[in-house]
C-alpha positions in Angstrom: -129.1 28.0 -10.8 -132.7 27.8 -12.2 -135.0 25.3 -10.0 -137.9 23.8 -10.9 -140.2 26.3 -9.4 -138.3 28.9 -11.6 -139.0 26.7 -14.3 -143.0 26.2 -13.4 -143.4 29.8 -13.1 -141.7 30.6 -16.4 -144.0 28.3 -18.5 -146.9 30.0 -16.9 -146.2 33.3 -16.6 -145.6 32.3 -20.6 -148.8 30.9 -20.9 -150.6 34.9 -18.8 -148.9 36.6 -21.8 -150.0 34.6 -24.2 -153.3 34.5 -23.4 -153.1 38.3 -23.0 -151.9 38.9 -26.1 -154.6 36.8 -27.8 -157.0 39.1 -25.8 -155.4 42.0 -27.0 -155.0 41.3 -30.6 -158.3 39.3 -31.2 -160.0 39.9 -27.7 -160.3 36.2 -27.4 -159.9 35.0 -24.2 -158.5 31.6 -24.0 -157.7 30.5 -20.4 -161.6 31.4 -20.2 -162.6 29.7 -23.3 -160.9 26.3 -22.3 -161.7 26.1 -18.6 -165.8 27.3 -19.1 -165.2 31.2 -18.8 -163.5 34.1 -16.4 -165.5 33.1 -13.7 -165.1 29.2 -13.4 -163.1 28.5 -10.6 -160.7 26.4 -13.1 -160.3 29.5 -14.3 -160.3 31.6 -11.7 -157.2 28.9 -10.3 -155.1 29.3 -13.5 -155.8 33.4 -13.2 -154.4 32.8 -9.8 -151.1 30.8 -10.7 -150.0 32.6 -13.6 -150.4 36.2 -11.2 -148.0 34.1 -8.6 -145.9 32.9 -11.0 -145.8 36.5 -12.1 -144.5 37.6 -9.2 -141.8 34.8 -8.5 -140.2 35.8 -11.6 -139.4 39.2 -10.2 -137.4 37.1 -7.7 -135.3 35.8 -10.8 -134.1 39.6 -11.8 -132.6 39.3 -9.1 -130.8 36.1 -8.9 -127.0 36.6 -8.9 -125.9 35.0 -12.0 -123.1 31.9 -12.2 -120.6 32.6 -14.5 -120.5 29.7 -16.9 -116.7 27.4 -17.2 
């Protein structure tokens, strides 16, 4: 059963690879460019989450899955 933190970490662990791949492809960052640059603690915070929510989705490779009725 997905829960809402499953959910929160899904949108932005979405949000890390995005931005990642806008870094990669036009080496725009744009986390940094909305929130006043790498080093804004706004930033900095989002930087934070999306590496947390990161990590709780390993957790969800290893949820046992409920077969569906």
């Amino acid at each position: 059963m997905t829960t809402v933190w499953d959910t929160i970490a899904l949108v932005l662990t979405i949000v890390g690879a995005i931005n990642w791949g806008s870094i990669g492809l036009f080496g725009f960052d744009i986390v940094a460019a909305i929130f006043g640059g790498q080093l804004s603690l706004l930033s900095r915070i989002i930087f934070t989450l999306v590496g947390i929510a990161g990590l709780w989705c390993i957790t969800l490779l290893f949820k046992e899955k409920v077969p569906k009725k």
